[in-house]
C-alpha positions as CSV (number, residue, x, y, z in Angstrom):
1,X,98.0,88.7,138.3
2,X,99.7,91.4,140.5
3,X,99.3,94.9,139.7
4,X,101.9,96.6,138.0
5,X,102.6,100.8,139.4
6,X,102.7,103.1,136.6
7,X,104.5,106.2,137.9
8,X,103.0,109.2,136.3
9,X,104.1,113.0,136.6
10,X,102.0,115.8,137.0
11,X,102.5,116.6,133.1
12,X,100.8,113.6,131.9
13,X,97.1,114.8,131.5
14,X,95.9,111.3,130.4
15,X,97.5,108.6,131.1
16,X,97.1,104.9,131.9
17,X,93.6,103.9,133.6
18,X,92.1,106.8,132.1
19,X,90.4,104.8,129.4
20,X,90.7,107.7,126.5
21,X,91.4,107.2,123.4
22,X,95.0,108.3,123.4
23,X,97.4,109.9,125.8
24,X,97.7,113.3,126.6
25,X,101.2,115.4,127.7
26,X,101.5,119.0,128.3
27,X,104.5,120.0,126.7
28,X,103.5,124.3,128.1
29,X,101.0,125.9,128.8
30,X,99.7,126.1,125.4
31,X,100.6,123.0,123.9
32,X,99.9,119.3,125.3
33,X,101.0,116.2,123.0
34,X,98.7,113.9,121.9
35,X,99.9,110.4,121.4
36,X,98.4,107.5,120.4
37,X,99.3,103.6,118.6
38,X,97.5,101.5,117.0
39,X,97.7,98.6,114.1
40,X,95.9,96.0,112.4
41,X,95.4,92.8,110.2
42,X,94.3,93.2,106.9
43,X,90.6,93.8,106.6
44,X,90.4,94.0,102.4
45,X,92.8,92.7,99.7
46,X,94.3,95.6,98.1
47,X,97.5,96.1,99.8
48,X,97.3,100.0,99.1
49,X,93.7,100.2,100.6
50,X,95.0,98.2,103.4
51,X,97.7,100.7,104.5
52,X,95.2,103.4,103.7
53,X,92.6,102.0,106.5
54,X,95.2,101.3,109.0
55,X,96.8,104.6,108.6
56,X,93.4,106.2,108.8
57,X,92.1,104.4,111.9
58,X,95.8,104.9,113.5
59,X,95.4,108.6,113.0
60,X,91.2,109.2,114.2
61,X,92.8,108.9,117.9
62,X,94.3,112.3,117.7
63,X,90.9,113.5,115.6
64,X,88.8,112.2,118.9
65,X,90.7,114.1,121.6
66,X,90.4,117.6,119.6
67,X,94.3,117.3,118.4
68,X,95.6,117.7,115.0
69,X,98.3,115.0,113.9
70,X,101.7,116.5,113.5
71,X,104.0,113.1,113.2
72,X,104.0,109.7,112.9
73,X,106.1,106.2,112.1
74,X,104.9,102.8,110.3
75,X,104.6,99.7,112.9
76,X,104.8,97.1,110.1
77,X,104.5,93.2,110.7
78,X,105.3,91.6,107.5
79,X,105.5,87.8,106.3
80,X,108.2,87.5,103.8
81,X,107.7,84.1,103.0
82,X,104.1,85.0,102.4
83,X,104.6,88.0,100.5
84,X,106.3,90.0,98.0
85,X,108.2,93.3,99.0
86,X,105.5,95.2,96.5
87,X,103.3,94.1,98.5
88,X,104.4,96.1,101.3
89,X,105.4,99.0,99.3
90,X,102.0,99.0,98.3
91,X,100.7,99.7,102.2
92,X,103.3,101.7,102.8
93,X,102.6,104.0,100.2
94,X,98.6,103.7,101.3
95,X,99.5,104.9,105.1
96,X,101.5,107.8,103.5
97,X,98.4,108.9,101.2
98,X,96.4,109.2,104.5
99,X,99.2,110.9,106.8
100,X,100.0,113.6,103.8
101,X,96.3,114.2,103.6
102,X,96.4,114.9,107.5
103,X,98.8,117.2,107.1
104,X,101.6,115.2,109.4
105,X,104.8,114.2,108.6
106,X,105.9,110.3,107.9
107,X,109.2,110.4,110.2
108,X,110.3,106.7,110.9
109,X,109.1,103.5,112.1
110,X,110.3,99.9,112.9
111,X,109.7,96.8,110.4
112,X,109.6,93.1,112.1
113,X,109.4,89.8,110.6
114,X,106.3,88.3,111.6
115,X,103.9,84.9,111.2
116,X,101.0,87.3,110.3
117,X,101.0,90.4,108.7
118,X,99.9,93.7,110.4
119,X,100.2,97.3,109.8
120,X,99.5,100.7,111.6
121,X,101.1,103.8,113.6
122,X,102.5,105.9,116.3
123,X,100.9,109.1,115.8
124,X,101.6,112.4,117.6
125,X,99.3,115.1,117.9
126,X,98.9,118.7,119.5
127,X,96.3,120.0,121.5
128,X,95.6,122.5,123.9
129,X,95.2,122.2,127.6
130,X,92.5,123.3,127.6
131,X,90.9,122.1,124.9
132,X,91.0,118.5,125.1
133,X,88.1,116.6,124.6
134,X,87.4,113.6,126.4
135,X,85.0,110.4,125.5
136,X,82.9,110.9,129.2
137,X,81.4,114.2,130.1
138,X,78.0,113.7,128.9
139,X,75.2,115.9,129.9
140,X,71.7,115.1,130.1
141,X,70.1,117.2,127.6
142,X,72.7,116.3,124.8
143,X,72.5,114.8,121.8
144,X,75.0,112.1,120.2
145,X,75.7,112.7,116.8
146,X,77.7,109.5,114.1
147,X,79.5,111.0,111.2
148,X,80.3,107.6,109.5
149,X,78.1,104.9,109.0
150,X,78.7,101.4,110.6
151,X,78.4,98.0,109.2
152,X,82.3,97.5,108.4
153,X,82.5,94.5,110.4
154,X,79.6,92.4,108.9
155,X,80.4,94.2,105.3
156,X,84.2,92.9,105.6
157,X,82.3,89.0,107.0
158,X,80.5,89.5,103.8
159,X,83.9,89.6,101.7
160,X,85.2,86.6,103.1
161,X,82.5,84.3,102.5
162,X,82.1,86.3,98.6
163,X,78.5,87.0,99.3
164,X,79.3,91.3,99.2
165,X,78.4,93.0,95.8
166,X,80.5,95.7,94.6
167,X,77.9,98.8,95.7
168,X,78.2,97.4,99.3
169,X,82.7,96.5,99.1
170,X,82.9,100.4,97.4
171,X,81.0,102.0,100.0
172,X,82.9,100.1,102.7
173,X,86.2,101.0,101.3
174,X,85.2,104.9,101.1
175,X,83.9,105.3,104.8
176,X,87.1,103.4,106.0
177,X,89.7,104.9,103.9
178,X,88.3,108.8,104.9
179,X,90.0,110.0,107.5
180,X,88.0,111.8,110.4
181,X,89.9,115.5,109.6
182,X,87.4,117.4,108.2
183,X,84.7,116.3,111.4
184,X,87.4,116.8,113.9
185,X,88.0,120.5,112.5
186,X,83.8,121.2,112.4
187,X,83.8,119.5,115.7
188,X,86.6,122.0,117.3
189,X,84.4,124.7,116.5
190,X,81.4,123.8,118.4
191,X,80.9,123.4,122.0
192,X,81.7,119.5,122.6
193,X,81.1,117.6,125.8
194,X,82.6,114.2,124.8
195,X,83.5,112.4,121.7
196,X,85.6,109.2,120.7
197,X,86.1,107.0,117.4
198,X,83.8,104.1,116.7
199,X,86.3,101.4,116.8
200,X,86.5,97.8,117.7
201,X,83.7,97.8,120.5
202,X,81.2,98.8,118.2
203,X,78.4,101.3,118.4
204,X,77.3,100.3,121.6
205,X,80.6,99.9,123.1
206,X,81.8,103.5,122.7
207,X,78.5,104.5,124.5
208,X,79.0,102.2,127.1
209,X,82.3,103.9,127.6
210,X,80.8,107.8,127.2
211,X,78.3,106.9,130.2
212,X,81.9,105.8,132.1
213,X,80.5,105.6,136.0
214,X,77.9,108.4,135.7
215,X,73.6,107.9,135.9
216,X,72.9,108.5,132.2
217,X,70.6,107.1,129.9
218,X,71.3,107.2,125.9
219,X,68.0,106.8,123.6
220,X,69.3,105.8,120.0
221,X,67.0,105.9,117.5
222,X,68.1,103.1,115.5
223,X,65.8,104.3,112.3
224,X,68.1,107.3,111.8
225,X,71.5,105.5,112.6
226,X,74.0,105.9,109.3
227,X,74.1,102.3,108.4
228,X,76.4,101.1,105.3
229,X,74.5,99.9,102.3
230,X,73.6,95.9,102.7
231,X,74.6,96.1,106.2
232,X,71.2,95.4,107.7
233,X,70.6,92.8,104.8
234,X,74.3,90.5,105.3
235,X,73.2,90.6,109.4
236,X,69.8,89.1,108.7
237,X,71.6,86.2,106.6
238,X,74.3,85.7,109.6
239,X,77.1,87.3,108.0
240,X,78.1,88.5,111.6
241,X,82.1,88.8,112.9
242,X,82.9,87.1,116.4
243,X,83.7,90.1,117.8
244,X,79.9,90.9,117.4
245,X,79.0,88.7,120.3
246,X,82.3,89.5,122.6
247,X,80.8,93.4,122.4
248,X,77.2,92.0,123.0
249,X,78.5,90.5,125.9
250,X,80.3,93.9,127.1
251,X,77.2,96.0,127.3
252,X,74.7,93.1,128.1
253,X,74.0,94.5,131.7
254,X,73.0,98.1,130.4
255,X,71.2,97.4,127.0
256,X,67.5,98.1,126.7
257,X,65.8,96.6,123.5
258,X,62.3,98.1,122.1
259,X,60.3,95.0,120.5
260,X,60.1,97.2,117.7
261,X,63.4,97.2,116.5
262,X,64.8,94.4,114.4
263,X,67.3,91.9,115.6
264,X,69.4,92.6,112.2
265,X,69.6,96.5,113.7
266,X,70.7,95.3,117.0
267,X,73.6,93.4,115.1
268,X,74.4,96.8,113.6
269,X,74.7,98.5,116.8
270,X,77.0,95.5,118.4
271,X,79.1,95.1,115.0
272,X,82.8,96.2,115.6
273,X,84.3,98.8,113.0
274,X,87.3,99.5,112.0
275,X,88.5,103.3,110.9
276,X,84.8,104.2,112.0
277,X,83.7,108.0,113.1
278,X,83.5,109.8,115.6
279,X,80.8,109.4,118.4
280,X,80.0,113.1,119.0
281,X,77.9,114.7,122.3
282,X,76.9,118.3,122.5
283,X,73.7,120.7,123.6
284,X,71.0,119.0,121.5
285,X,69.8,122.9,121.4
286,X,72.8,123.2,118.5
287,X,73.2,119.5,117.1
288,X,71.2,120.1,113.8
289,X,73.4,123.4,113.4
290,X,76.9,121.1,113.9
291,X,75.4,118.3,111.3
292,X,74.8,120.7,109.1
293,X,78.4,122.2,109.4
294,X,79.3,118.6,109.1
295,X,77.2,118.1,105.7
296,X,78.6,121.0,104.6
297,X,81.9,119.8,105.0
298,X,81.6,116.6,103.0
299,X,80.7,114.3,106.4
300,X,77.4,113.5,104.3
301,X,76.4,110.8,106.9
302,X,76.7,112.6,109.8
303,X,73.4,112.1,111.8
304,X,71.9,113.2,115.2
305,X,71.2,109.6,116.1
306,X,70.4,109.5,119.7
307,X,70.2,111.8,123.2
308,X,71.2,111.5,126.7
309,X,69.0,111.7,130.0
310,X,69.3,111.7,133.7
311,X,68.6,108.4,134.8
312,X,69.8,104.7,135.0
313,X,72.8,103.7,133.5
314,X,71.5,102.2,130.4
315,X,71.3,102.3,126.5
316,X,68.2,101.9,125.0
317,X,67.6,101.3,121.5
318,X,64.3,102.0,120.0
């Protein structure tokens, strides 16, 4: 496949090949845009949880760079023949709940007939210059800190085969339906040297991708990883999504395993989220301050759940 030249002006601040979780424009000197797209396929039933989620996960971009959402507009795929209009009222009025609660503004959007139906959004966001935070610029002495807890990807395998009780489906619809606001504004207070969303390559995805090209190592203490209830329990019966095994194949060549830690943990750490939190690194010498900040603020799962060395590229779990 040839390679296709982007041209790029000296105003986009990230771009294409930068591998960040959204785009980056200075608009002055004060002000960059932040902008971001992003969709999905239904991952529950209720139509207004639905466009809650999607809206949710569209929007964390913005939250991961240090930008606050000022706009955005519905992508919507819908099957007519399949389903009613309500229906999609129903997720539309979902995405809204989340983008009012972030303070932007619903301005537009585009609506297609589709085989298979699929919601999200274009987001905008605002963000200093200076102040944008990236997903590598790790630093050995840091620590990584999870404000969600992950499982949303075996929980929602779970669903589908009717195995999930209603303690472990509520829990999953809470952590996926809060929006990453209230950690991004604790976050923009501390010192950060990297951060990004948990999203669809998992746990150890996202730290594959903080590590980028530099010689760090990233401990994770998988005892004090946030974990959503039954999790751990629906992995050891082989409740595990496909793309499980795509983001175990991803990070194969830089995972270290301690025989101590269960394979049903492991499966935790590979298990793709959606709407998940952010994946935060700063001095360790001020992490328990910044969780604390975090509790404070209603991030009750927020944990310190690993740190990062000099060393080999790896990620070890123990």
């Amino acid at each position: 496949m040839r390679t296709i030249a982007v041209p790029r002006s000296h105003n986009v601040l990230i771009g294409m090949g930068d591998a960040d979780d959204a785009a980056v424009i200075r608009f002055t000197d004060d002000i960059a845009l932040v902008q971001t797209l992003d969709f999905i396929t239904p991952i529950v039933d209720d139509p207004f949880m639905f466009g809650r989620i999607a809206a949710a996960n569209s929007l964390s971009d913005v939250y991961a760079m240090g930008g606050y959402p000022i706009a955005a507009m519905n992508i919507v795929c819908f099957p007519t023949s399949l389903f009613s209009l309500e229906k999609l009222t129903e997720i539309l009025r979902g995405g809204i709940s989340a983008i009012v609660e972030a303070n932007a503004d619903l301005v537009g959007g585009h609506t297609v007939e589709d085989k298979e139906l699929k919601y999200g959004l274009s987001v905008t966001g605002i963000v200093h210059p200076k102040k944008i935070i990236r997903n590598t610029g790790l630093r050995p002495g840091d620590a990584i800190v999870l404000t969600k807890p992950l499982g949303t990807g075996i929980i929602a395998t779970a669903v589908k085969a009717g195995i999930a009780d209603t303690q472990s489906i509520d829990a999953f619809h809470r952590s996926m339906a809060m929006l990453n606001k209230n950690a991004a504004e604790v976050m923009n207070q501390f010192p950060i040297h990297a951060c990004t969303d948990v999203t669809g390559f998992g746990l150890a995805g996202h730290l594959k991708e903080m590590i980028g090209n530099d010689s760090f190592e990233i401990e994770i203490n998988t005892s004090a990883l946030p974990i959503l209830p039954n999790a751990v329990k629906y992995a050891a019966m082989g409740f595990n999504p496909a793309g499980l095994y795509r983001n175990k194949e991803y990070v194969a060549e830089m995972i270290a395993i301690a025989q101590s830690v269960n394979q049903e943990l492991v499966d935790v750490v590979y298990d793709p989220q959606t709407s998940g939190g952010l994946l935060i690194a700063l001095d360790a010498r001020v992490a328990d301050e910044f969780v604390r900040a975090l509790k404070e603020k209603g991030i009750t799962d927020a944990h310190v759940i690993g740190m990062v060395f000099a060393g080999m590229r790896r990620i070890r779990l123990v």
